[in-house]
Jmol script that loads the backbone (N, CA, C; Angstrom):
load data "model"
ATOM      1  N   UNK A   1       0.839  -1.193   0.000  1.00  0.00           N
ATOM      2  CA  UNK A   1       0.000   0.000   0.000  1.00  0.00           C
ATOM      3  C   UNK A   1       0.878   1.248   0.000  1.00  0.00           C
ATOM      4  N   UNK A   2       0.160   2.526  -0.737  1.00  0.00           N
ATOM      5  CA  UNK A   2       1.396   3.397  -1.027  1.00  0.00           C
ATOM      6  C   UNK A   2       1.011   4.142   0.689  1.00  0.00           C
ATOM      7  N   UNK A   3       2.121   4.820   1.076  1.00  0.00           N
ATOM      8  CA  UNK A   3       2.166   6.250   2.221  1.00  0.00           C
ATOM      9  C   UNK A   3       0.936   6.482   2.316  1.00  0.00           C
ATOM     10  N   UNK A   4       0.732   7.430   3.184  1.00  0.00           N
ATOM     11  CA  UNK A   4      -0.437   8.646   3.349  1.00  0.00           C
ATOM     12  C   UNK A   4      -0.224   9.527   2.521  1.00  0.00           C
ATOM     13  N   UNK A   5      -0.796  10.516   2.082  1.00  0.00           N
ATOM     14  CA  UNK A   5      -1.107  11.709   1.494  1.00  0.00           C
ATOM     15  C   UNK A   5       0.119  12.676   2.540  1.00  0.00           C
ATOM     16  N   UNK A   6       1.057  13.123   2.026  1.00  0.00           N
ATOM     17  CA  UNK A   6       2.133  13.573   3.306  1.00  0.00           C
ATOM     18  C   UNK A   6       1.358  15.075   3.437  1.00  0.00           C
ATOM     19  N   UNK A   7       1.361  15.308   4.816  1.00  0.00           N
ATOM     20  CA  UNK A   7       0.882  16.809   5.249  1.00  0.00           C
ATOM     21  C   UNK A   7       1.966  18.272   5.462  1.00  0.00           C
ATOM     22  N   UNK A   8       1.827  19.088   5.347  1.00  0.00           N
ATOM     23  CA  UNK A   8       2.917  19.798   5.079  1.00  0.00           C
ATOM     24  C   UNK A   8       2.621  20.876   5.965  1.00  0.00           C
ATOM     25  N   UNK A   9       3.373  21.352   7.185  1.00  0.00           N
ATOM     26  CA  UNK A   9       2.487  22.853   7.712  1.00  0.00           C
ATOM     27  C   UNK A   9       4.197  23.458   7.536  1.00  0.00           C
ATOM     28  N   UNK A  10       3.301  25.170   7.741  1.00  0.00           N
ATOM     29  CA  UNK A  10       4.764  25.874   7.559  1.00  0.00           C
ATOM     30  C   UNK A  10       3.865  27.489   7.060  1.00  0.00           C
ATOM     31  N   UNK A  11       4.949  28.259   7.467  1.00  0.00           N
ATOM     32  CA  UNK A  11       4.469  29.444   6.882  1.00  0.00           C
ATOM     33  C   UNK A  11       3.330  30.048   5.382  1.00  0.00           C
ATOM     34  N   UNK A  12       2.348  30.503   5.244  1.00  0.00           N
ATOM     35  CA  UNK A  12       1.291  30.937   4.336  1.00  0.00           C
ATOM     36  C   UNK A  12       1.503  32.011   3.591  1.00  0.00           C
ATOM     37  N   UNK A  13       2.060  33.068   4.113  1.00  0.00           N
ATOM     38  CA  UNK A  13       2.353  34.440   3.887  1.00  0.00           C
ATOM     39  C   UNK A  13       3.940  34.571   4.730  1.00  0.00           C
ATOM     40  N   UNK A  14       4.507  34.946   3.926  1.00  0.00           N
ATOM     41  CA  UNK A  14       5.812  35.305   3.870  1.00  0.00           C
ATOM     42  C   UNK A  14       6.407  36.402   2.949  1.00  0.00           C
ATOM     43  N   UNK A  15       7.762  36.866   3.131  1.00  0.00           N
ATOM     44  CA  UNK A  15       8.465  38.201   2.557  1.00  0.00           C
ATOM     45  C   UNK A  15      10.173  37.170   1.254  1.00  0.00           C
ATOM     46  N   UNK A  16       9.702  37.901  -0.050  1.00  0.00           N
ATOM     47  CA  UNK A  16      10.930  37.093  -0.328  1.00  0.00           C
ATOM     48  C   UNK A  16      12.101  37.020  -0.117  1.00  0.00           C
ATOM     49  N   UNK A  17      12.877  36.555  -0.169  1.00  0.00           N
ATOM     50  CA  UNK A  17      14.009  36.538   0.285  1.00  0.00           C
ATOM     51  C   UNK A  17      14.867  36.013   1.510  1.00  0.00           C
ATOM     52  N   UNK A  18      13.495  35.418   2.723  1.00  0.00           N
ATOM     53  CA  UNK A  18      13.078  34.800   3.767  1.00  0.00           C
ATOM     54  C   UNK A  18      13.204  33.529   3.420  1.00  0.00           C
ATOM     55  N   UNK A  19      14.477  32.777   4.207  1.00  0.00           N
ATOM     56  CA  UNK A  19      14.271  31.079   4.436  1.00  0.00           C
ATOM     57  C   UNK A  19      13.037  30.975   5.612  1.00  0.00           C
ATOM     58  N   UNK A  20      12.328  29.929   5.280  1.00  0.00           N
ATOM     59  CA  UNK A  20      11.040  29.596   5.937  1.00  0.00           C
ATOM     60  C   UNK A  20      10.834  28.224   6.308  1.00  0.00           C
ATOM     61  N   UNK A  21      10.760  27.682   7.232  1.00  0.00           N
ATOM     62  CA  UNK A  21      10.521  26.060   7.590  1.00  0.00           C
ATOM     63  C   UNK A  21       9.432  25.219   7.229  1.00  0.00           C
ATOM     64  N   UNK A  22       9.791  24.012   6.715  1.00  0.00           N
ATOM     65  CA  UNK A  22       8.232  23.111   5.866  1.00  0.00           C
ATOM     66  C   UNK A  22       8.259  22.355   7.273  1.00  0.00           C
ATOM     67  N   UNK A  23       7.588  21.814   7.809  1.00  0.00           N
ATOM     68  CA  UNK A  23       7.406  20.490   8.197  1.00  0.00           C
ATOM     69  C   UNK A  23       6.554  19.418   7.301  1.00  0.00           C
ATOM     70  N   UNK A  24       6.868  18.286   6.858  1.00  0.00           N
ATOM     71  CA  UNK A  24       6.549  17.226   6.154  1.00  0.00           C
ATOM     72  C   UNK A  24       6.397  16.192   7.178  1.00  0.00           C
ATOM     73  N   UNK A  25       5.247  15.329   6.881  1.00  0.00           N
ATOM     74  CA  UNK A  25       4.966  14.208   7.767  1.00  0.00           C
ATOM     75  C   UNK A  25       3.740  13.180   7.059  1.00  0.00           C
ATOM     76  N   UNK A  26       4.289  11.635   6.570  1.00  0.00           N
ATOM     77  CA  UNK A  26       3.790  11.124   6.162  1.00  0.00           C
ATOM     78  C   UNK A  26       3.637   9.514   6.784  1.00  0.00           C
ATOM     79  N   UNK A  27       2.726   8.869   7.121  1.00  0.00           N
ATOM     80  CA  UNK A  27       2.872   7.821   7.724  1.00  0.00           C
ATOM     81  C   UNK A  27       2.708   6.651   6.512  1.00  0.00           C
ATOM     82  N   UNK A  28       3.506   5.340   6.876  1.00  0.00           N
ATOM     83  CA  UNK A  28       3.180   3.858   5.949  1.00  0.00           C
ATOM     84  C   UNK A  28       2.239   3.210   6.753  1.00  0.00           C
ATOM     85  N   UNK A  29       1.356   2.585   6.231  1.00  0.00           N
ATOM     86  CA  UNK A  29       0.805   1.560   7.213  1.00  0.00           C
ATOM     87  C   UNK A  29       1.527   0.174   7.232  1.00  0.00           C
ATOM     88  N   UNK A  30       2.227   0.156   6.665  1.00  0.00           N
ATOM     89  CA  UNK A  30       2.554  -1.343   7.226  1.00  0.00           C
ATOM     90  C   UNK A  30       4.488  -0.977   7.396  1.00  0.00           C
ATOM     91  N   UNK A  31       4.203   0.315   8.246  1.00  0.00           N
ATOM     92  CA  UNK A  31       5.252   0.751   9.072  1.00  0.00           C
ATOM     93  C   UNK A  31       6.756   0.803   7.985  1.00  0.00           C
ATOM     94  N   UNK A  32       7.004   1.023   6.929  1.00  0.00           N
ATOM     95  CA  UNK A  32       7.804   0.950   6.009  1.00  0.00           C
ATOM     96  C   UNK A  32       8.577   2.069   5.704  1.00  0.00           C
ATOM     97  N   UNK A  33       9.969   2.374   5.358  1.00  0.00           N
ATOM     98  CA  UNK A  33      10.627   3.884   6.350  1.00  0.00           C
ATOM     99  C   UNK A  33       9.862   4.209   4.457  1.00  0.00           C
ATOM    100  N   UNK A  34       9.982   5.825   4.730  1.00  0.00           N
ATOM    101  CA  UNK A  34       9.557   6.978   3.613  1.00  0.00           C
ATOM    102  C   UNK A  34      10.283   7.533   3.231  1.00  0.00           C
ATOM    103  N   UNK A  35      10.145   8.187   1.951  1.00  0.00           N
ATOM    104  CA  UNK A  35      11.223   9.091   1.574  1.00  0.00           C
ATOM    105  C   UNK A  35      10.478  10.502   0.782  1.00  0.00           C
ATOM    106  N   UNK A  36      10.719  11.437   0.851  1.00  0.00           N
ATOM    107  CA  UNK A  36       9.999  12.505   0.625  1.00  0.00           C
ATOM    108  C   UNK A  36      10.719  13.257  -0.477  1.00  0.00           C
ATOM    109  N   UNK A  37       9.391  13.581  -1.684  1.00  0.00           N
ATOM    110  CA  UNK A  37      10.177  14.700  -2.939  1.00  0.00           C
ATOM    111  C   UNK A  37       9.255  15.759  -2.881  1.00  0.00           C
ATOM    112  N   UNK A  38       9.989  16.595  -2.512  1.00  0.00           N
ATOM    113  CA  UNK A  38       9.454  18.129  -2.585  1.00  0.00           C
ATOM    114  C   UNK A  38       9.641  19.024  -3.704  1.00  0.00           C
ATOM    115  N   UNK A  39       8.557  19.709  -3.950  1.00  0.00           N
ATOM    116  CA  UNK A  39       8.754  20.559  -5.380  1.00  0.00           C
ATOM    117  C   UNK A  39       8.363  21.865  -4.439  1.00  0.00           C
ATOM    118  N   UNK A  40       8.892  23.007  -4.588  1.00  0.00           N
ATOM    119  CA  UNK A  40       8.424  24.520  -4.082  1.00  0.00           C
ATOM    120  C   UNK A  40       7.615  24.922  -4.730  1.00  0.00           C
ATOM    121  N   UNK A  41       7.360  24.669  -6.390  1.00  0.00           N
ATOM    122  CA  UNK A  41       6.577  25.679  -7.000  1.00  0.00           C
ATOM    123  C   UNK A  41       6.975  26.574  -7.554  1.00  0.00           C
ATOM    124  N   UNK A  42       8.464  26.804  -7.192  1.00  0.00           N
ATOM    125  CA  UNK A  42       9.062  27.663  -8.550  1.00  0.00           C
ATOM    126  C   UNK A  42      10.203  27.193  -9.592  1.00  0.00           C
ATOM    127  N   UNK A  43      10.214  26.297  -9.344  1.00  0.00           N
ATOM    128  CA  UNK A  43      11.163  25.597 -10.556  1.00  0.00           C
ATOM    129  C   UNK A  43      12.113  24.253  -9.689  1.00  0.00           C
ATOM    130  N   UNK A  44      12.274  24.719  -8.936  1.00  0.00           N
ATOM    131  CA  UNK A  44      13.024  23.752  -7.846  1.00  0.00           C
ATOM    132  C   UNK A  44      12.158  23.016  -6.932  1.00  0.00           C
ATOM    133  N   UNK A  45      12.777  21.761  -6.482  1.00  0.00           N
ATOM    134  CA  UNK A  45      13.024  20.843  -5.717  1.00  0.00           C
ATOM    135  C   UNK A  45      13.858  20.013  -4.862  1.00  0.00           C
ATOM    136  N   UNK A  46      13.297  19.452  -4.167  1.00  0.00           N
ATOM    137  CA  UNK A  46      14.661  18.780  -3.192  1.00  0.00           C
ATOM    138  C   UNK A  46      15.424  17.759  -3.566  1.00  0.00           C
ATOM    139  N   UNK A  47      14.481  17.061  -5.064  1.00  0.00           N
ATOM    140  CA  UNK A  47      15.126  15.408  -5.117  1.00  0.00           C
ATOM    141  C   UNK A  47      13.997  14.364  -4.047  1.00  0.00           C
ATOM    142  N   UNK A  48      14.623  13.276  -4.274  1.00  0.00           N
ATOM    143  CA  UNK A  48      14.374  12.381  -3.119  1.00  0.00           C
ATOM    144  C   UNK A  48      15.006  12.199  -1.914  1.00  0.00           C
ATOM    145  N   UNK A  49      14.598  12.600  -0.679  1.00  0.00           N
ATOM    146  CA  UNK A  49      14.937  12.923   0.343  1.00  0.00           C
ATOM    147  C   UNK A  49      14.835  11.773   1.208  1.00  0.00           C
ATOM    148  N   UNK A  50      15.761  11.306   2.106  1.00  0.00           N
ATOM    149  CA  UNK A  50      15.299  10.394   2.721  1.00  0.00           C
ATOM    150  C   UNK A  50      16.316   8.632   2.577  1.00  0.00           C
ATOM    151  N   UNK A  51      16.101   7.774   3.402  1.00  0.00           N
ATOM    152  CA  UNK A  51      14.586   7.533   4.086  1.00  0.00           C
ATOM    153  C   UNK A  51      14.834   7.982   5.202  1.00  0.00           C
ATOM    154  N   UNK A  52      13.432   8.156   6.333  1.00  0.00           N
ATOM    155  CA  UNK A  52      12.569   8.386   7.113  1.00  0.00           C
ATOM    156  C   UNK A  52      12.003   7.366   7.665  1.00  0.00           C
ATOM    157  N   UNK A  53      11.784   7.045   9.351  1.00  0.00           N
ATOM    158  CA  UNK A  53      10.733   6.000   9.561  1.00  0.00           C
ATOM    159  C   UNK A  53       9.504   7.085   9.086  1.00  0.00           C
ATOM    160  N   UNK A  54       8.435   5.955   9.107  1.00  0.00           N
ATOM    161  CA  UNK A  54       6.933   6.541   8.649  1.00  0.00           C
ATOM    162  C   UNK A  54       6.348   6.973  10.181  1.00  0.00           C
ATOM    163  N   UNK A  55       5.853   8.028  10.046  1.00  0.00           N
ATOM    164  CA  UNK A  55       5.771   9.032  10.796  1.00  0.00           C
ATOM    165  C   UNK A  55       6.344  10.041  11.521  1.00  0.00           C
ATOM    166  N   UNK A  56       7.326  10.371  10.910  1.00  0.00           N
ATOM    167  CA  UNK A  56       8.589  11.168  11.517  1.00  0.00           C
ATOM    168  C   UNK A  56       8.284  12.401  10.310  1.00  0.00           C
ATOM    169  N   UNK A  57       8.249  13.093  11.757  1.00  0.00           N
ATOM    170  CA  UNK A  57       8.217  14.573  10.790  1.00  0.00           C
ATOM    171  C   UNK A  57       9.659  15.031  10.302  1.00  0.00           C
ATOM    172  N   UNK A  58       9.871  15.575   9.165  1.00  0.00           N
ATOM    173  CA  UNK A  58      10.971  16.296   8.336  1.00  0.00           C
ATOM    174  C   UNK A  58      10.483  17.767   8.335  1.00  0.00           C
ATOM    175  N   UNK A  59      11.508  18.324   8.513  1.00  0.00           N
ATOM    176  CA  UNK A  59      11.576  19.981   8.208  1.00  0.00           C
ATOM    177  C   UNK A  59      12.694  20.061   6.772  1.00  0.00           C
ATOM    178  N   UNK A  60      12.113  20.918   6.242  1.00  0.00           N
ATOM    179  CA  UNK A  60      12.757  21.375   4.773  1.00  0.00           C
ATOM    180  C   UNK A  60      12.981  22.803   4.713  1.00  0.00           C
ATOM    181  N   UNK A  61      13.654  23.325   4.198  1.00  0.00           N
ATOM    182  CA  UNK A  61      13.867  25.207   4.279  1.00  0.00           C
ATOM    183  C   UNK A  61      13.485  25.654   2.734  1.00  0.00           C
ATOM    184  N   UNK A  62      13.667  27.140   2.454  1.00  0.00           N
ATOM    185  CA  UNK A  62      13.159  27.390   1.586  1.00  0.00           C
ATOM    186  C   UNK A  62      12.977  28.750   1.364  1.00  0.00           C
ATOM    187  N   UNK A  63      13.280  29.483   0.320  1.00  0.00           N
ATOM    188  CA  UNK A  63      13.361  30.931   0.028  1.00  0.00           C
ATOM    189  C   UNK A  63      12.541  30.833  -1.574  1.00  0.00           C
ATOM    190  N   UNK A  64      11.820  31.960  -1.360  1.00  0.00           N
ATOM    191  CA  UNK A  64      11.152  32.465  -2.849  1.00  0.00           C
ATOM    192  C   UNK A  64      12.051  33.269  -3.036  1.00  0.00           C
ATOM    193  N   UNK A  65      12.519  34.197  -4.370  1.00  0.00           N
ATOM    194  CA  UNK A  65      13.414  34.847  -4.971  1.00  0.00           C
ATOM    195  C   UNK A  65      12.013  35.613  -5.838  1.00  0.00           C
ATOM    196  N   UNK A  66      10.950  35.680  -6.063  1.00  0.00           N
ATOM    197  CA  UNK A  66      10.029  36.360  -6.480  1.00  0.00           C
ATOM    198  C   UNK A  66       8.790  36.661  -5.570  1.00  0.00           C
ATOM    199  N   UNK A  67       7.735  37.668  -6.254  1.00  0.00           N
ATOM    200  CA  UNK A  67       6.747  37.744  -5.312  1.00  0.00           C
ATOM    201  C   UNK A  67       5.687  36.541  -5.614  1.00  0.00           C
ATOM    202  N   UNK A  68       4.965  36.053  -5.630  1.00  0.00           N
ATOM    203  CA  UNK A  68       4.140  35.284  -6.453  1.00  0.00           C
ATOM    204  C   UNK A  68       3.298  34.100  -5.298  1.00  0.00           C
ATOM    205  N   UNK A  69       1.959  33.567  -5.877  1.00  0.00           N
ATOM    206  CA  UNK A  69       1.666  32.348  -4.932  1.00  0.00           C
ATOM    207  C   UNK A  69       2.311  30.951  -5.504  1.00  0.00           C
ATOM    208  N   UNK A  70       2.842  30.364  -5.018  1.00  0.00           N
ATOM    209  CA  UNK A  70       3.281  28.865  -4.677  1.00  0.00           C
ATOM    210  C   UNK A  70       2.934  28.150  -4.167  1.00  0.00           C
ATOM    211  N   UNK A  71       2.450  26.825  -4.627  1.00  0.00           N
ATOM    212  CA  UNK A  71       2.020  25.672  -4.107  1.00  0.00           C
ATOM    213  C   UNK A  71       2.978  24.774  -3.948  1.00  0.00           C
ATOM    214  N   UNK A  72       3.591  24.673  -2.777  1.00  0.00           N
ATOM    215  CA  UNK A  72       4.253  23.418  -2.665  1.00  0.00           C
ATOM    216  C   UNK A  72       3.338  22.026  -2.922  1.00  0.00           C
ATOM    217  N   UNK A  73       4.226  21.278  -3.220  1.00  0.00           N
ATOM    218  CA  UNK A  73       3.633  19.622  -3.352  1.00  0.00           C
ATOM    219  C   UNK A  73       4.948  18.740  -2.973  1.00  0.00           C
ATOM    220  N   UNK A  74       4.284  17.627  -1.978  1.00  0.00           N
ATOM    221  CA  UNK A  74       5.116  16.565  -1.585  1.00  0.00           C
ATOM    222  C   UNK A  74       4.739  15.547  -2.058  1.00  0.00           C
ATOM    223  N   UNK A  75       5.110  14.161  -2.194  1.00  0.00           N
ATOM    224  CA  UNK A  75       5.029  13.425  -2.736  1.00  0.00           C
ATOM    225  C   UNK A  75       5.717  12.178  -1.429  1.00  0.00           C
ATOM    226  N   UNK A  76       5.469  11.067  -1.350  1.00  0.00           N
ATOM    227  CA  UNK A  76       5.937  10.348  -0.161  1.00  0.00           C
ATOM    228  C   UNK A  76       6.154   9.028  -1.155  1.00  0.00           C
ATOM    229  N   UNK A  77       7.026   8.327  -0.879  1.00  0.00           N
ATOM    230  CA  UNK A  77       6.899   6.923  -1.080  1.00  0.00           C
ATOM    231  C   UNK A  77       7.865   5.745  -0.243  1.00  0.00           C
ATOM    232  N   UNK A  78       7.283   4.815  -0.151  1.00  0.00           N
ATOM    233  CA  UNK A  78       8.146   3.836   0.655  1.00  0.00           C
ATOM    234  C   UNK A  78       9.073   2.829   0.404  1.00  0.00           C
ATOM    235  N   UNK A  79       9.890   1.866   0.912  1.00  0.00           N
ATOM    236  CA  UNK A  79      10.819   1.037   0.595  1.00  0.00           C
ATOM    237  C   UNK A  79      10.813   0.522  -0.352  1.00  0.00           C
ATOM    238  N   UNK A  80       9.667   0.128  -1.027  1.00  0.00           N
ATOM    239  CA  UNK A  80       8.946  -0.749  -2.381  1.00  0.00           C
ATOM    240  C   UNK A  80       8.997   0.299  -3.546  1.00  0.00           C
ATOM    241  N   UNK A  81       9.107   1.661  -2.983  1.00  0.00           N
ATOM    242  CA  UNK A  81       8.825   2.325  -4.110  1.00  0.00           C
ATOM    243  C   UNK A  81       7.602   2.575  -4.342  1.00  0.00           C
ATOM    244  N   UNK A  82       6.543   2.662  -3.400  1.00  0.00           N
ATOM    245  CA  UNK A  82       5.343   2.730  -3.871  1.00  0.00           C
ATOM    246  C   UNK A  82       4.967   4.200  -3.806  1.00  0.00           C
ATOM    247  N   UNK A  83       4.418   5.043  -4.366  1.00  0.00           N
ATOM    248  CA  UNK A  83       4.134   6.694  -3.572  1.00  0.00           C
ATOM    249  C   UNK A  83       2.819   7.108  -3.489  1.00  0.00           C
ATOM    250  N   UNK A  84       2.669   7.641  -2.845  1.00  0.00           N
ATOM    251  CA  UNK A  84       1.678   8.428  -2.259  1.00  0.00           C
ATOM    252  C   UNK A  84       0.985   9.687  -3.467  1.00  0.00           C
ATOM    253  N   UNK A  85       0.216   9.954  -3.676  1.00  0.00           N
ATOM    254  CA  UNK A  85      -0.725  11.009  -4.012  1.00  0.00           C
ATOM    255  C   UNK A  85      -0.226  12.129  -3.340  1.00  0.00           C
ATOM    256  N   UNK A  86       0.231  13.654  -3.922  1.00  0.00           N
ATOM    257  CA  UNK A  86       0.596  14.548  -4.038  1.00  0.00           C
ATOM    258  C   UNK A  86      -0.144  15.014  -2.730  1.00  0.00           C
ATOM    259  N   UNK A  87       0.648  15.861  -1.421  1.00  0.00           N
ATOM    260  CA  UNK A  87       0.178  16.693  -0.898  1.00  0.00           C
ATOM    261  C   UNK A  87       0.551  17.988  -0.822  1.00  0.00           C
ATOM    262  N   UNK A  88      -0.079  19.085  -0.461  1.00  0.00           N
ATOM    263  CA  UNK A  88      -0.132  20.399  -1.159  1.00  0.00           C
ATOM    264  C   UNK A  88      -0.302  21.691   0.106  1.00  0.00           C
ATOM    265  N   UNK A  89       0.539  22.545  -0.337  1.00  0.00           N
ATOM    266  CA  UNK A  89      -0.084  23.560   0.297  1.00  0.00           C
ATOM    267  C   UNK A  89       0.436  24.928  -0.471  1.00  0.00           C
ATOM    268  N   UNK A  90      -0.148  26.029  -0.121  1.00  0.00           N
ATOM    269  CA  UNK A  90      -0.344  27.201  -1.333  1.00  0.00           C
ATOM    270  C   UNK A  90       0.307  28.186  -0.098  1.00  0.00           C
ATOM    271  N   UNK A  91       1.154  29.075  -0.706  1.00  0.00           N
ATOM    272  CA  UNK A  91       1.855  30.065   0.158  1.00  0.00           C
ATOM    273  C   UNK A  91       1.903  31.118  -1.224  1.00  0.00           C
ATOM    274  N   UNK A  92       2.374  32.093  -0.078  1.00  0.00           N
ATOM    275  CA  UNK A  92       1.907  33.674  -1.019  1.00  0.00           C
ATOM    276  C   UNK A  92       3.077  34.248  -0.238  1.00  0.00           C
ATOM    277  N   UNK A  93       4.256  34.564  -1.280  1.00  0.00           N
ATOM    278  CA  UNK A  93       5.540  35.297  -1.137  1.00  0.00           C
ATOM    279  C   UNK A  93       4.928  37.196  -2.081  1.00  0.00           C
ATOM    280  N   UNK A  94       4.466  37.788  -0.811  1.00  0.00           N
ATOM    281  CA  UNK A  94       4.651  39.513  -1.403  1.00  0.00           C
ATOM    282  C   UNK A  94       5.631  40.228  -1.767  1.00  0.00           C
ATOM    283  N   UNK A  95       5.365  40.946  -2.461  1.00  0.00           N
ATOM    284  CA  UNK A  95       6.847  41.563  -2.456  1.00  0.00           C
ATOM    285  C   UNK A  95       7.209  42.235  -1.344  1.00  0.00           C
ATOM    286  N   UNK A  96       8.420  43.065  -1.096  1.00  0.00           N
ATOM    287  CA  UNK A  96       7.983  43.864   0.221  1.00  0.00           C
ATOM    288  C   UNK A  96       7.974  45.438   0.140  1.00  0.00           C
ATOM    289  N   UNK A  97       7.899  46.059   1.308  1.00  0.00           N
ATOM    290  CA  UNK A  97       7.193  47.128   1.208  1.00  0.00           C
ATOM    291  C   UNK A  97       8.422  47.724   1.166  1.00  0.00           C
ATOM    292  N   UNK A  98       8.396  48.768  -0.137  1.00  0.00           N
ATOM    293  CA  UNK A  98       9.783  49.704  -0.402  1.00  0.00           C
ATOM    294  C   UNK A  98       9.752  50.344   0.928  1.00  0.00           C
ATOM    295  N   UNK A  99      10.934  50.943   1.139  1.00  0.00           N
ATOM    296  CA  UNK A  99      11.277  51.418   2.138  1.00  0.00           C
ATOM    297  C   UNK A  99      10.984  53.085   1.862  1.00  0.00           C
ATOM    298  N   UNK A 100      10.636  53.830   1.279  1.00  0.00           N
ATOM    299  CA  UNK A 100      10.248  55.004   0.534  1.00  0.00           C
ATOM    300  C   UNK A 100       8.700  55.030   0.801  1.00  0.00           C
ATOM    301  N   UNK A 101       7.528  53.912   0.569  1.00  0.00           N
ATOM    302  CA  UNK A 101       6.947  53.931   1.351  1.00  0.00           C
ATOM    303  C   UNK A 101       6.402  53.909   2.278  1.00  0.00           C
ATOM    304  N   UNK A 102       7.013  52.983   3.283  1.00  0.00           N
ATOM    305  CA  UNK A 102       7.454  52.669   5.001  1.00  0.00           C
ATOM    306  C   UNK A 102       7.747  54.293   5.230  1.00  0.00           C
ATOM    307  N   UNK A 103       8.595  55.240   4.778  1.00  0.00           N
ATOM    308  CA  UNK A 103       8.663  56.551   5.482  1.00  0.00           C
ATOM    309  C   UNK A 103       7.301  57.337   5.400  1.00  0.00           C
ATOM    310  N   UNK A 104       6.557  57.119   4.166  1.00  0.00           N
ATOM    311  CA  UNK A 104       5.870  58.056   3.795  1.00  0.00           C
ATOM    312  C   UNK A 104       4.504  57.961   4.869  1.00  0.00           C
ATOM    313  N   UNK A 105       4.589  56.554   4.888  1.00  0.00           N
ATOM    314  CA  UNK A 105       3.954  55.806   5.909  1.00  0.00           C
ATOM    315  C   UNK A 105       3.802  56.321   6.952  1.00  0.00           C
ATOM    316  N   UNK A 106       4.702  56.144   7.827  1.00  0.00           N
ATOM    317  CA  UNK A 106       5.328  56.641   9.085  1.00  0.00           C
ATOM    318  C   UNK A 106       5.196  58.294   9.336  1.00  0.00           C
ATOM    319  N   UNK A 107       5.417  59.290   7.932  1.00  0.00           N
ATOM    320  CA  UNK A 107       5.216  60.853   8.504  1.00  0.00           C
ATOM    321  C   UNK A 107       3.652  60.989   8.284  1.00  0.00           C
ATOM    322  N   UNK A 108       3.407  59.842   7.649  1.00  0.00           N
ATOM    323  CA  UNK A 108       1.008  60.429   7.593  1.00  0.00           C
ATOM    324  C   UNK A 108       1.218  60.239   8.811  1.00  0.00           C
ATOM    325  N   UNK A 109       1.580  58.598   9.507  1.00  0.00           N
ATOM    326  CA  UNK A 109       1.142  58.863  10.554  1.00  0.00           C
ATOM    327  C   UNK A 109       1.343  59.818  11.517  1.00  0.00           C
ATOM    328  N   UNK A 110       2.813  60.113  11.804  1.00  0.00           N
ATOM    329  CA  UNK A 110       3.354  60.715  12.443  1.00  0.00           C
ATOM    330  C   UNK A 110       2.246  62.600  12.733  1.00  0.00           C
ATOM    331  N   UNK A 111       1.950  62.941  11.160  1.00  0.00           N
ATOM    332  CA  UNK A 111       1.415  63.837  11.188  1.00  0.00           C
ATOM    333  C   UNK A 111       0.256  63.637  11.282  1.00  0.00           C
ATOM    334  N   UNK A 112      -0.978  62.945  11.320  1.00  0.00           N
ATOM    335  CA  UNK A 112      -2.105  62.536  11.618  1.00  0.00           C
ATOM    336  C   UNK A 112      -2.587  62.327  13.314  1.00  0.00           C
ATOM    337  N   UNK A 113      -1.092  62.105  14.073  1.00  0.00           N
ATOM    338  CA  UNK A 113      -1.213  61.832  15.396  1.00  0.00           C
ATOM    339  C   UNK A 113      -0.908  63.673  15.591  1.00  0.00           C
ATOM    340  N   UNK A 114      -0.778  64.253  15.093  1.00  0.00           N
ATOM    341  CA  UNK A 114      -0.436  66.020  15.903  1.00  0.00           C
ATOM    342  C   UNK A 114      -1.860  66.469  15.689  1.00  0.00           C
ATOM    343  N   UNK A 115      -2.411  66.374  14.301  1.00  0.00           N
ATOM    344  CA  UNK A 115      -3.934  66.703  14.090  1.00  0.00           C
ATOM    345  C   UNK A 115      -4.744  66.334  15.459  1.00  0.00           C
ATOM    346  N   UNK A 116      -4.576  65.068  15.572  1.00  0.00           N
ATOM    347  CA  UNK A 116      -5.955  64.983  16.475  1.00  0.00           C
ATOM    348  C   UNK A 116      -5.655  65.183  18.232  1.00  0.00           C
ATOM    349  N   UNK A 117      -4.140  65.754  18.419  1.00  0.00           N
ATOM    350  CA  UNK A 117      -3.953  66.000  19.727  1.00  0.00           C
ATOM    351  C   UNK A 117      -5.135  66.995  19.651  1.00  0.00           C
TER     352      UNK A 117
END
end "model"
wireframe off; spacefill off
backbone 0.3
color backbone group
């Protein structure tokens, strides 16, 4: 029988240029170690990672280099080679906030707080 569907938690919203932590976690039922292939969603991947006993969580790292949404997908399979059905999760790398606006930012407010003394 192939893995579980591997689950993936980890940051949603993030800034690019930011390494960010996956956790991956996929169980075998008939207890068989795993090995995990990760795709980010922007052109890269990890390879086949592993093995893993089945149920042992993995952490993976990871930087976007653009702004854009990304769906990671994992993929699990076990000693036999058997794999698992794609699991997924969707993250949203913004761009970030120029620093030109951060000031401009900062004197509304700055001047918005003298108004209403």
């Amino acid at each position: 029988e192939a893995p579980e569907i591997p689950v993936i938690d980890g940051t949603l919203n993030g800034k690019i240029g930011v390494e960010y932590q996956y956790a991956v976690l996929s169980t075998d039922t008939e207890e068989h170690t795993v090995m995990y292939f990760v795709d980010w969603g922007d052109g890269s991947d990890t390879g086949w990672i592993g093995p893993y006993d089945s149920g042992e969580q993995v952490i993976q790292s990871h930087q976007w280099s653009k702004k854009g949404s990304y769906t990671i997908q994992v993929k699990a399979r076990d000693s036999y080679l058997v794999q698992s059905e794609w699991g997924t999760l969707v993250v949203s790398m913004p761009a970030p906030v120029p620093l030109l606006y951060r000031m401009y930012s900062w004197i509304f407010d700055f001047l918005f707080s003298l108004l209403s003394v």
